[in-house]
PLY file of the C-alpha trace (Angstrom):
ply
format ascii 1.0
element vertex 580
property float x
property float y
property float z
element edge 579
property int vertex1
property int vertex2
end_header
-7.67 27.10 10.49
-4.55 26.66 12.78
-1.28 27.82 11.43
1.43 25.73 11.50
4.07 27.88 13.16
2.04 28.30 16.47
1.12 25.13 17.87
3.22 22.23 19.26
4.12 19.30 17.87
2.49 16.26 19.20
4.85 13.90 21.33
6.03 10.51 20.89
5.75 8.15 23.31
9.78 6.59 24.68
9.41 2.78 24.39
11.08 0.09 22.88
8.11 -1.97 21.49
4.62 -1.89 20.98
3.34 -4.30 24.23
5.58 -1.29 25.87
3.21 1.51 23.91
-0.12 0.29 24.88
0.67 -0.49 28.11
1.55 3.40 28.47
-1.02 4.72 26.96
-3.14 2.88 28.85
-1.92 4.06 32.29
-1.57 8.06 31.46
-4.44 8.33 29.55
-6.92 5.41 30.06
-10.42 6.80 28.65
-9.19 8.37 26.02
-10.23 7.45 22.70
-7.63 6.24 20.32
-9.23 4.36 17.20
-12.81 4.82 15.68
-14.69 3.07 13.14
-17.15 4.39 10.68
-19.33 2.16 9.80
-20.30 2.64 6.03
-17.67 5.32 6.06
-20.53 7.98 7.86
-21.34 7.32 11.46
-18.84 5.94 14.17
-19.79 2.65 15.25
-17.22 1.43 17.77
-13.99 3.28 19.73
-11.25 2.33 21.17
-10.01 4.07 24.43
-6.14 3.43 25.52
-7.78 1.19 28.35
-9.94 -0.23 26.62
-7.29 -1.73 23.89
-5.29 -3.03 26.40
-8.08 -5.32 28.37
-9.29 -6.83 25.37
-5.51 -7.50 24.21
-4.40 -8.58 27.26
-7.42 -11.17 26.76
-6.68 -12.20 23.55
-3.52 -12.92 24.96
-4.50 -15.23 27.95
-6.12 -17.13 25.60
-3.36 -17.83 23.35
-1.06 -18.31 25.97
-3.14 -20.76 27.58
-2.65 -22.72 24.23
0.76 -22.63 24.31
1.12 -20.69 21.36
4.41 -17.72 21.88
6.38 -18.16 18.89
3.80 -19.28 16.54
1.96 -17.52 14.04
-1.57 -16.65 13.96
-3.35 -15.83 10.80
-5.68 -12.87 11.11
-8.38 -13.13 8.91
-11.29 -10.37 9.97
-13.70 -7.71 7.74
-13.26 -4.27 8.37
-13.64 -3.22 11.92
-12.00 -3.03 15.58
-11.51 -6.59 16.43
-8.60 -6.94 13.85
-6.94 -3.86 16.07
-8.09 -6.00 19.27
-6.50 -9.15 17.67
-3.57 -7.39 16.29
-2.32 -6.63 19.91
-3.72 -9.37 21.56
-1.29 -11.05 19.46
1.84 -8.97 20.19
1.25 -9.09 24.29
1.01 -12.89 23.68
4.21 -13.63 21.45
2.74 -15.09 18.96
3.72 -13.73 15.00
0.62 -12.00 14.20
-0.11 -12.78 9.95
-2.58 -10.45 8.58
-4.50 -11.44 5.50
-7.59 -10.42 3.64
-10.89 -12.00 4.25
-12.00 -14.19 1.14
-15.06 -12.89 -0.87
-17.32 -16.40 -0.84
-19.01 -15.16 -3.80
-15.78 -14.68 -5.61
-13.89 -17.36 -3.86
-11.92 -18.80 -6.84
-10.55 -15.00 -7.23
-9.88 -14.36 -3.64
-9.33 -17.73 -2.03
-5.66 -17.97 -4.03
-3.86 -15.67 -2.21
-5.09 -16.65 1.16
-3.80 -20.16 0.58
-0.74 -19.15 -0.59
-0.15 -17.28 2.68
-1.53 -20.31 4.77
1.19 -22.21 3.10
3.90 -20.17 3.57
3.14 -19.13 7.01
2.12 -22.65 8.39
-0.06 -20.78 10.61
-0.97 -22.73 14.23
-4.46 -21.12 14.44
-6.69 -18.92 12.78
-8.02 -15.46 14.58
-11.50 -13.94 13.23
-14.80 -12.96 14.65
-17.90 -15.02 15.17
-19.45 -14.16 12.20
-16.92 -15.36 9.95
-15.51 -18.45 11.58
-18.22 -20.92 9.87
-16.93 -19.65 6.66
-13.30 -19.94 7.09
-13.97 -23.37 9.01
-15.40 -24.67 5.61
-12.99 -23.90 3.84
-10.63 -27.12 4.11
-13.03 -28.42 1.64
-11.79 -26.20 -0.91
-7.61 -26.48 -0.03
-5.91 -28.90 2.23
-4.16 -25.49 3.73
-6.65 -25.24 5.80
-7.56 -28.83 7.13
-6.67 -28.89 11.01
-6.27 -25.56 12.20
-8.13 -24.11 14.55
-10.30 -21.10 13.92
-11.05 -18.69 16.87
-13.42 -16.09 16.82
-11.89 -13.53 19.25
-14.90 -11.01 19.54
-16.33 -13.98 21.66
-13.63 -13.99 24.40
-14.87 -12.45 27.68
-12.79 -8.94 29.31
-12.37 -11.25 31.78
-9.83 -13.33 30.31
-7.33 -10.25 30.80
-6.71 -11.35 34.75
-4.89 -14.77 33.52
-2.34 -12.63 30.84
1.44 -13.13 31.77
3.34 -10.30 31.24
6.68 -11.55 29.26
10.05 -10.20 28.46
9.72 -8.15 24.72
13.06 -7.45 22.55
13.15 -4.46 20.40
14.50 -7.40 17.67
11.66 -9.42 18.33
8.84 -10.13 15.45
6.26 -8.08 15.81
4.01 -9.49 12.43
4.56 -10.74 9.33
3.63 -8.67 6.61
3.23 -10.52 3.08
4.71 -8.63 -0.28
1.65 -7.35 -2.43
2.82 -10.43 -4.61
3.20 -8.01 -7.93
5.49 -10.26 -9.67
5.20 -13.80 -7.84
4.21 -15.58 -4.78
3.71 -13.57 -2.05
6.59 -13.46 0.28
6.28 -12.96 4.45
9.04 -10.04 5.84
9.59 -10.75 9.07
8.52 -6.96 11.05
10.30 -6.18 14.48
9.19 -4.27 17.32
12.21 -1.83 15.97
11.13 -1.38 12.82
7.96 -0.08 13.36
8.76 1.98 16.18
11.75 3.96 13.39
9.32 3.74 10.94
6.60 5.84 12.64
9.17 8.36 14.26
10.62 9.01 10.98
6.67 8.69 9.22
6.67 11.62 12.43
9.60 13.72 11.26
8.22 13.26 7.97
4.25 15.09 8.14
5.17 16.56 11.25
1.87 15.64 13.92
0.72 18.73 16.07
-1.41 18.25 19.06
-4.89 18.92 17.30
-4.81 16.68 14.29
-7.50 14.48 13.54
-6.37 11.64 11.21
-8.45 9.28 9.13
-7.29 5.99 6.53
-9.49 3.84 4.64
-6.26 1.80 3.55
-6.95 -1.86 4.30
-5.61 -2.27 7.86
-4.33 -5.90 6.66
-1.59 -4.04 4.99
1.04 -2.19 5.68
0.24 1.14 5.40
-3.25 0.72 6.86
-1.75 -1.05 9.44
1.19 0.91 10.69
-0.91 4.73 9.93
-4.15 2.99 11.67
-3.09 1.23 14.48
0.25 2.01 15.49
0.52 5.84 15.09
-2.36 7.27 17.17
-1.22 5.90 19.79
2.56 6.64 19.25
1.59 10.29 19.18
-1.18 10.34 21.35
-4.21 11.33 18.23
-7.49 10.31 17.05
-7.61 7.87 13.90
-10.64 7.17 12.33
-10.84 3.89 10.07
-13.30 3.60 7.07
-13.71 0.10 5.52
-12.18 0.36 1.77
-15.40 -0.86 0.11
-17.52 1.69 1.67
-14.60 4.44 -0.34
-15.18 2.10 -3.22
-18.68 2.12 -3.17
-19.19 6.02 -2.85
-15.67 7.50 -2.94
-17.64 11.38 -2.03
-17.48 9.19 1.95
-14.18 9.86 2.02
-14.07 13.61 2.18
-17.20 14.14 3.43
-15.83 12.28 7.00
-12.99 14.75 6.16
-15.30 17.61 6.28
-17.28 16.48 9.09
-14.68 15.29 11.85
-12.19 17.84 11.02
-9.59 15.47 9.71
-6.32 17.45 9.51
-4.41 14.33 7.36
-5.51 11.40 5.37
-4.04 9.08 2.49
-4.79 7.37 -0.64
-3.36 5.56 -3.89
-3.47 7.52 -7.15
-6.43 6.28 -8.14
-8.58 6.93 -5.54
-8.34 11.11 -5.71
-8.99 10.36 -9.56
-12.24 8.39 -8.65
-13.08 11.11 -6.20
-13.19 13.74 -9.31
-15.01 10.93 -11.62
-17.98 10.41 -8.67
-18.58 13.86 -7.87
-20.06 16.67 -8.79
-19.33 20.41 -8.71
-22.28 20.78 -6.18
-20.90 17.96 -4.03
-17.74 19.13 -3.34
-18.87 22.61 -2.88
-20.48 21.37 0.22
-17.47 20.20 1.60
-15.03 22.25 4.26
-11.58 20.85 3.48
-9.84 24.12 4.32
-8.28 22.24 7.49
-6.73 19.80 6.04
-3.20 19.92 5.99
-1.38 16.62 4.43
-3.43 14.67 2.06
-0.73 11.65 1.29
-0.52 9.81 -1.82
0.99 6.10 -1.51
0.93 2.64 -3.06
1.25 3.38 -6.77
2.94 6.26 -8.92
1.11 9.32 -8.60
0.68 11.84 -11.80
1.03 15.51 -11.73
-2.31 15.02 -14.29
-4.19 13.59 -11.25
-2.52 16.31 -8.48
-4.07 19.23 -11.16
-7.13 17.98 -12.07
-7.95 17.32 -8.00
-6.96 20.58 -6.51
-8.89 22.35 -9.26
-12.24 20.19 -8.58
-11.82 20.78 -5.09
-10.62 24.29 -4.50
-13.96 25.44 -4.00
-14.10 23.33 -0.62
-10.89 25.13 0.45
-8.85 22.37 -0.97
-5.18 23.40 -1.74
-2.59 22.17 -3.83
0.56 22.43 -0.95
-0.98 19.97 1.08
-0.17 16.85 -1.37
2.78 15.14 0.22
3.93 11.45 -1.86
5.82 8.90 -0.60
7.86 5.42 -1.51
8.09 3.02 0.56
7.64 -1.33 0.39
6.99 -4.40 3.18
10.83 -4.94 3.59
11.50 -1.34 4.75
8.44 -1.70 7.36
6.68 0.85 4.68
8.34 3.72 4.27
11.88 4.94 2.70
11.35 8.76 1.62
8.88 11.03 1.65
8.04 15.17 1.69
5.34 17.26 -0.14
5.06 17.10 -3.40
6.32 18.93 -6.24
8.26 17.30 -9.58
10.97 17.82 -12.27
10.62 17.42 -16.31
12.98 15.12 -18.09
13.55 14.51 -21.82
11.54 11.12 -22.84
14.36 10.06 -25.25
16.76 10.30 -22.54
14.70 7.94 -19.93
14.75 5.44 -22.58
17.92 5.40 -22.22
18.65 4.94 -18.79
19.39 8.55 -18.70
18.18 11.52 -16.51
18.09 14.83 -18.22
16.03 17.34 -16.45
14.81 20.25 -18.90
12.36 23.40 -18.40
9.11 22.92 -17.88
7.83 24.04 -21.68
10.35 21.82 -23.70
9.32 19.26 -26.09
9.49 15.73 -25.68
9.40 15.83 -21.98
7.42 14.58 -19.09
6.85 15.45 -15.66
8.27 12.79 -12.75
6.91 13.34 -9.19
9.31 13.45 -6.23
9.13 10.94 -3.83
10.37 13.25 -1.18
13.49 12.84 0.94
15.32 9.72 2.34
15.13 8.01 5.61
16.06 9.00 9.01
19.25 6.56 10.16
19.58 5.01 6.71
21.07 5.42 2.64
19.30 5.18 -0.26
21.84 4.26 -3.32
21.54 3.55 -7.29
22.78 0.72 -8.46
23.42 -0.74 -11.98
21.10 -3.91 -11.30
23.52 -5.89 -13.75
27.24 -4.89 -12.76
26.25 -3.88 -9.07
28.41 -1.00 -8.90
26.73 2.52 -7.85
25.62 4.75 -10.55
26.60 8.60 -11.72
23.98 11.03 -10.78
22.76 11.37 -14.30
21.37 7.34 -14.42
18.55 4.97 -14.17
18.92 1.98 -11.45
17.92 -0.01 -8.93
16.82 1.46 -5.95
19.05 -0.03 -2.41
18.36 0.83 0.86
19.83 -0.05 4.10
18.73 1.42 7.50
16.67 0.95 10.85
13.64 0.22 8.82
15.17 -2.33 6.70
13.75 -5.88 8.55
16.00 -9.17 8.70
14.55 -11.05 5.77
11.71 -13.06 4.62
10.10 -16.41 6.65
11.61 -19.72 5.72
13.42 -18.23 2.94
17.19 -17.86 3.99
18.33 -18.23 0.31
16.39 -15.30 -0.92
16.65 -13.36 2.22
20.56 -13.10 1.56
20.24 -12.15 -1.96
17.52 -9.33 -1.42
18.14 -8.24 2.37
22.10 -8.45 2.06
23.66 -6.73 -1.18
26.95 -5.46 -1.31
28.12 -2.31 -4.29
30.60 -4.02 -6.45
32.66 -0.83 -6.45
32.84 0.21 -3.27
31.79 -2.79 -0.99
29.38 -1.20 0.57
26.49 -2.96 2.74
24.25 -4.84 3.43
21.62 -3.37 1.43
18.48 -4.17 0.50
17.41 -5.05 -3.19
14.27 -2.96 -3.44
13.63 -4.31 -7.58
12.22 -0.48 -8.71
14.33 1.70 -10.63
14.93 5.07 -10.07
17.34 8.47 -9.74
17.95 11.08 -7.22
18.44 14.05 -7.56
18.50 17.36 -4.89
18.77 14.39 -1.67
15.21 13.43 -3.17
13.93 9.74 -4.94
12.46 9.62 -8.09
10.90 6.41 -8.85
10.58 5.35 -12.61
9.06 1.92 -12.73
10.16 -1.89 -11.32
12.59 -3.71 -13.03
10.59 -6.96 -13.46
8.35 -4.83 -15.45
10.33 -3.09 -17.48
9.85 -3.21 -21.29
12.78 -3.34 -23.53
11.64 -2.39 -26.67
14.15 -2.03 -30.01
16.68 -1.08 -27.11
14.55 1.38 -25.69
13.24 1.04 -22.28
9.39 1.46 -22.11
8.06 1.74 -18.73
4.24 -0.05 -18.43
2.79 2.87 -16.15
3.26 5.35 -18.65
1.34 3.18 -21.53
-1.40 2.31 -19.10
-1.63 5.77 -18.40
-2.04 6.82 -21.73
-4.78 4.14 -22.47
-6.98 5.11 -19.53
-6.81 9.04 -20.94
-7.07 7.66 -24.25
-11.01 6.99 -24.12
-14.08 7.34 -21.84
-15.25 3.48 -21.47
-11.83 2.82 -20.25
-12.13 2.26 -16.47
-8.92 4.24 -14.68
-6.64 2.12 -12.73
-7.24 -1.04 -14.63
-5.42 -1.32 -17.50
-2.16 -3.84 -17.69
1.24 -3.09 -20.26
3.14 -5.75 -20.93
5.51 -7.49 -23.97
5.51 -10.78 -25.44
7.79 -12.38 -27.72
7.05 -13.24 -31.15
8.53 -13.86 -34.94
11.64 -13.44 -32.82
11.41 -9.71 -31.36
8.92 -8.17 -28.60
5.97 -6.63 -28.82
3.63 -4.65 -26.68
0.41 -6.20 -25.43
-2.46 -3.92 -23.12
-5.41 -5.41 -21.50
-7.85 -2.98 -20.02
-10.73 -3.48 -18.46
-14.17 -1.24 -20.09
-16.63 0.25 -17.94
-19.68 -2.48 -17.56
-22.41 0.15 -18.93
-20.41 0.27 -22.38
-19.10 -3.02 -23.04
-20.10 -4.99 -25.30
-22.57 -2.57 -26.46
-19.80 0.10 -27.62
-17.84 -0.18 -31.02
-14.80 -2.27 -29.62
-12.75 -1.62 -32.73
-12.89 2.17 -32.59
-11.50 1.96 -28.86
-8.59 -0.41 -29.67
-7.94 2.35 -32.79
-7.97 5.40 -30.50
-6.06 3.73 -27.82
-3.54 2.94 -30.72
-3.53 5.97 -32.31
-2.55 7.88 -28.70
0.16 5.03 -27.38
1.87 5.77 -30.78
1.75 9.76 -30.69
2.96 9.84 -27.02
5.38 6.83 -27.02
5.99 5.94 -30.24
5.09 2.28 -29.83
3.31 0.27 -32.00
0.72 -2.34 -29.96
0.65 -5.50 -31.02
-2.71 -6.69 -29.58
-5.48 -4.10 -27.54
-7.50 -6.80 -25.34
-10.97 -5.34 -23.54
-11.95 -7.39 -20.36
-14.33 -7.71 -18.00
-14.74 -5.46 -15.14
-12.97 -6.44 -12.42
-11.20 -9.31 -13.83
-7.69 -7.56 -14.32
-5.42 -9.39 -11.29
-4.64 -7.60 -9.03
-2.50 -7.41 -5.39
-3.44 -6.92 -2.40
-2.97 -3.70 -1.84
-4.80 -2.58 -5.43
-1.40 -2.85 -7.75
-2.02 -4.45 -10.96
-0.28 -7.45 -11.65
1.59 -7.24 -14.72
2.87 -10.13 -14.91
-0.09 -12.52 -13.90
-2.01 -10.74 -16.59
0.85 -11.66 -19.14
0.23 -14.84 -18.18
-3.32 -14.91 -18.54
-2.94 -13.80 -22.08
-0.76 -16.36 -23.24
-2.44 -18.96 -21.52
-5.91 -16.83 -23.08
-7.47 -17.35 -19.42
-8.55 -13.28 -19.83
-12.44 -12.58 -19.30
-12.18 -11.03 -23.04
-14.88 -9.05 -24.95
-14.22 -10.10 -28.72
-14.22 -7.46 -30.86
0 1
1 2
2 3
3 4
4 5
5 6
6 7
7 8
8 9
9 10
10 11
11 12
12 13
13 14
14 15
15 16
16 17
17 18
18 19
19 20
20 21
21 22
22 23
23 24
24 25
25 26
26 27
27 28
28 29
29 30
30 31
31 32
32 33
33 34
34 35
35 36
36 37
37 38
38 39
39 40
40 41
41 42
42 43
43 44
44 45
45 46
46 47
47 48
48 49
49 50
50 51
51 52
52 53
53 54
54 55
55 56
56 57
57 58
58 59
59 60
60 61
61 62
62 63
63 64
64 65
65 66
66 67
67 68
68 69
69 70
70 71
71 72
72 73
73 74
74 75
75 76
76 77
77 78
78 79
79 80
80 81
81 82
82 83
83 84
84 85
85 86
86 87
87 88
88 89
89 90
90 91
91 92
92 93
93 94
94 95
95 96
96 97
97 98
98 99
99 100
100 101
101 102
102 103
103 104
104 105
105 106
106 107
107 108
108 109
109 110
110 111
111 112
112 113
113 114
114 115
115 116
116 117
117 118
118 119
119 120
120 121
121 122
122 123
123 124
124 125
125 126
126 127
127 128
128 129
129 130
130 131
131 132
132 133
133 134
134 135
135 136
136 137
137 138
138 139
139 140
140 141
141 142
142 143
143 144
144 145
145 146
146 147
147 148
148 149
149 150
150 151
151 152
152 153
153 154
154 155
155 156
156 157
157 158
158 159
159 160
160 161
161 162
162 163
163 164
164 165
165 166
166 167
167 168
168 169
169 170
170 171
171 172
172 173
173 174
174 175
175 176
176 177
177 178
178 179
179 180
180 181
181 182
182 183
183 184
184 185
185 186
186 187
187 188
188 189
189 190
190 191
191 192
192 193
193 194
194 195
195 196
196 197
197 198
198 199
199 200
200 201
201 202
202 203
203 204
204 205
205 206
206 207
207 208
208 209
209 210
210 211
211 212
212 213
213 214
214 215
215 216
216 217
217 218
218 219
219 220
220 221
221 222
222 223
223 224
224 225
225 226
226 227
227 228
228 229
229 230
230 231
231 232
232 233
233 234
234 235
235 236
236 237
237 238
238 239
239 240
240 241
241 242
242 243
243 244
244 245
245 246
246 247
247 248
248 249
249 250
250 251
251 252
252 253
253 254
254 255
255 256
256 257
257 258
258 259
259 260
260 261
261 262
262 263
263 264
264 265
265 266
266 267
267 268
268 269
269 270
270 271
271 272
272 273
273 274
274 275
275 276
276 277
277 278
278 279
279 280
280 281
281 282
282 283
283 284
284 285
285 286
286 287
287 288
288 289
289 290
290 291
291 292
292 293
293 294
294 295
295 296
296 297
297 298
298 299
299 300
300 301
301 302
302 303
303 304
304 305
305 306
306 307
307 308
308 309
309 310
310 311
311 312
312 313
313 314
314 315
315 316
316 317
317 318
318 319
319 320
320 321
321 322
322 323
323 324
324 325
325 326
326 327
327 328
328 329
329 330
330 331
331 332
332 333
333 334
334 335
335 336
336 337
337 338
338 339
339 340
340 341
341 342
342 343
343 344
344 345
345 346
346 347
347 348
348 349
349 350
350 351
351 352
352 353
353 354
354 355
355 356
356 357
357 358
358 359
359 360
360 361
361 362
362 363
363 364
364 365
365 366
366 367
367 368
368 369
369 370
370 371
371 372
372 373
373 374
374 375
375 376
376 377
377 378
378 379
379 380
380 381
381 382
382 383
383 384
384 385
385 386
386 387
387 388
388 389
389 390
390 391
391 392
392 393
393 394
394 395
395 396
396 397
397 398
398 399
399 400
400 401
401 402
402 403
403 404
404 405
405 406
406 407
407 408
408 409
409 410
410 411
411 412
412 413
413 414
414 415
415 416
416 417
417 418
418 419
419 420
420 421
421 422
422 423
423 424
424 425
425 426
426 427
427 428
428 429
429 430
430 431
431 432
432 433
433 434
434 435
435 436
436 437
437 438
438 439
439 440
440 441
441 442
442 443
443 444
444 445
445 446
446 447
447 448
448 449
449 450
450 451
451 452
452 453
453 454
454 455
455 456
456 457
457 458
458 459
459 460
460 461
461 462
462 463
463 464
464 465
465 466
466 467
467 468
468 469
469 470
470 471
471 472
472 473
473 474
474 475
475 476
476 477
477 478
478 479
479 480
480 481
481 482
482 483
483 484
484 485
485 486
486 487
487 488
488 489
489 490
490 491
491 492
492 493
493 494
494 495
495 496
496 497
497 498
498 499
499 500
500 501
501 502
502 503
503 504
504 505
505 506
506 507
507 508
508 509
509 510
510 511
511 512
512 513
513 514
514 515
515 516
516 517
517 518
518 519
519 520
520 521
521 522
522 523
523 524
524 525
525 526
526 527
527 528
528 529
529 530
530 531
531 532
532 533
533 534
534 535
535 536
536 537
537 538
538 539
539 540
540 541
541 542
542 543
543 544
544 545
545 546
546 547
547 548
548 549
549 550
550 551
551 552
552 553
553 554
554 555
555 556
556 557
557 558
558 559
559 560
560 561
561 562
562 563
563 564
564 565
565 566
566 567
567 568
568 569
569 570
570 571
571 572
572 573
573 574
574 575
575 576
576 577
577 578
578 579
């Protein structure tokens, strides 16, 4: 294993936008290879060399320019693969607004189609990128939602290398919009922030700073590319510092989550990421002689993003996997969100105890690690490069003492310009101002939080927030709770949320059951255990335990659970229920 101290860190590359970085790359170091993809999550199917990238985007780009299209957005609509990455910058050398968005599952179309649409109005997209394979599908769908109904679809994999000869090189602002990245969509309609070339390019210097690259790393995300992170750690950063990524489609993790460190073991991958869940999962659907045929002893940052992660799951992982040479150290967490172009702190992890009683409160008050009535809070590392994270009261706007709860604001490089179409809401979230001391513009992140040591501790989003009897109750810790609470309940898919009723609140959960024991397991004997340990660790009574179906429990794009659609769901009682 290479020690850190003796090798050299890998270099960035100077430009001022991403046309700018390919076009570098490209030229020094044509046939190397940039991007892989493993197809099924095992073998590489396709690569991308520097040269190779910038033909086929300079293609994509004739075409669109041919069409007129610089300035207009383009909604990218593709599975799993390299012609999204082709696409991506095909879209960026032609000016056009590049609009990622998640294929639509036909068989579950009424599930996945809504989001789409949503996006398709919002965006009022000119044409439609995807391959030849799924063009007939997204063609039929103006029969389903008028979105659709007169835009072009274009299957890019179809365009000929040739095409490159006709691209027109054009005039690229570090202000310019890069893509548009929709919100996740946890609490409403999803919402486009408009990405410049600059904010990326801070971004993945500071995401740089941050892990610190070396020369020999191997990298590897199964993160949908569509978003953010997957986007932005998959396409943009190899070749900003000059390094091999390797892409895995997320349902071949889903499908056998054991893929995703055996391509660690195999390829040598030095850093990789995933949600909370998914190193959870990895324990669940393994086994002691699987992992002991694994060589992870080279890894050196194994990120944790997209969701709260639990020094439960950071224990019970290192200890499953130490025998592959796993360690501990290399866990690094993160918090980040679309309008900061992904990322505001970050740093290995480690975590501080705090009395419950006191969070409740609005308080912070950080005890040793063996008092009672406490619970462990991971750091989400330090702040970023060029900008200020503050805490703000969300309700008089001044800052808060060291020793409170608030609102997470950020301003910085990062920090884009605002949503599309949405001046109104743009000023209110993108330009805040601290009552007290006027300071600005800063951006409205909606999570709560503390710092404490220069380092972010995130507690929960405000929208979510349960106010219980005064007492704040924050939904992650509940759902947490539930999942631990009983075997049938499937991890990651359980919703907390209050309701009103006779005049006071009360606390709902819907979780989903694991399909092999529901219905055939005693319902009523889960709802009382999952009872029984919400009111021993939180002291809150639930009002109503609802099982559901597997895989009905809405969710965003990027995997969060959506608290509040599920609310609605239950009032409205549109949740797949088992009765009990």
């Amino acid at each position: 294993m290479k020690i850190l101290g003796e090798d050299k860190l890998a270099t960035s590359l100077p430009v001022c936008d991403l046309v700018a970085l390919v076009r570098e790359r490209a030229e020094n170091d044509c046939d190397k290879t940039y991007i892989s993809f493993l197809e099924d999550g095992e073998t590489v199917s396709n690569e991308l060399t520097a040269g190779a990238l910038e033909i086929r985007a300079r293609a994509i780009a004739a075409f669109l320019q041919e069409r007129r299209l610089a300035g207009e957005r383009a909604i990218l609509i593709y599975p799993p693969g390299l012609d999204y990455v082709e696409a991506f910058y095909g879209c960026l050398f032609a000016g056009v607004w590049a609009v990622p968005a998640y294929p639509p599952n036909p068989i579950r179309l009424k599930q996945s189609l809504p989001r789409l649409t949503s996006i398709m109005r919002d965006a009022l997209p000119a044409v439609i990128l995807t391959t030849a394979a799924a063009a007939p599908l997204l063609e039929q769908l103006a029969s389903h939602d008028p979105s659709f109904t007169g835009i072009p679809v274009y299957p890019t994999d179809s365009l000929p290398d040739g095409l490159c000869e006709g691209w027109r090189a054009a005039a690229v602002s570090p202000e310019d919009v890069a893509f548009i990245q929709y919100t996740s969509g946890s609490t409403s309609e999803p919402k486009g922030v408009m990405i410049s070339h600059r904010n990326i390019l801070h971004t993945v210097e500071d995401l740089a700073r941050c892990v610190a690259y070396r020369e020999w790393e191997r990298l590897l995300i199964w993160l949908p590319t569509f978003h953010d992170m997957g986007l932005i750690c998959g396409l943009v950063i190899p070749l900003y510092k000059g390094l091999p990524m390797y892409l895995m489609s997320p349902m071949a993790f889903l499908q056998r989550p054991l893929r995703w460190w055996q391509a660690v073991s195999n390829l040598g991958i030095t850093q990789t990421v995933g949600p909370n869940f998914s190193y959870d999962l990895s324990v669940r659907k393994s086994t002691p002689e699987n992992r002991a045929a694994l060589r992870l002893e080279q890894l050196r940052v194994a990120g944790t993003v997209a969701e709260p992660i639990h020094r439960a799951t950071i224990e019970s992982f290192s200890e499953a996997f130490a025998p592959a040479g796993f360690r501990r150290e290399v866990f690094q967490s993160g918090y980040g969100l679309a309008e900061s172009t992904l990322k505001v702190s970050g740093g290995f992890i480690h975590w501080v105890n705090v009395r419950s009683a006191a969070l409740k409160e609005n308080r912070v008050e950080i005890v040793p690690e063996n008092t009672e009535d406490t619970q462990s809070i991971i750091s989400c590392g330090t702040t970023d490069m060029g900008g200020q994270v503050c805490i703000v009261d969300p309700e008089t706007l001044c800052t808060c003492p060291p020793d409170r709860i608030g609102e997470i604001w950020v301003k910085g490089p990062a920090v884009a310009n605002g949503y599309w179409n949405r001046p109104e809401i743009s000023e209110r979230v993108f330009r805040a101002y601290t009552a007290d001391s006027g300071d600005g513009p800063f951006l409205r992140t909606g999570d709560l939080g503390f710092l404490h040591d220069q380092e972010l501790y995130v507690t929960g989003r405000i929208k979510d927030l349960i106010i219980l009897d005064g007492a704040n109750i924050y939904p992650q810790d509940i759902e947490w709770t539930v999942q631990k609470s009983h075997e049938a309940v499937r991890p990651g898919c359980c919703a907390a949320f209050s309701i009103e009723s006779d005049n006071r609140e009360h606390v709902v959960v819907a979780t989903e059951l694991f399909p092999q024991v529901a219905p055939a397991c005693a319902l009523d004997q889960i709802a009382k255990e999952i009872r029984h340990q919400v009111s021993r660790y939180h002291q809150v009574g639930l009002h109503d335990v609802v099982f559901i179906k597997s895989g009905s429990i809405p969710k965003t794009s990027s995997g969060k659970i959506q608290r509040h659609a599920t609310r609605r769901r239950y009032l409205e009682n549109g949740l797949e229920a088992y009765h009990q």
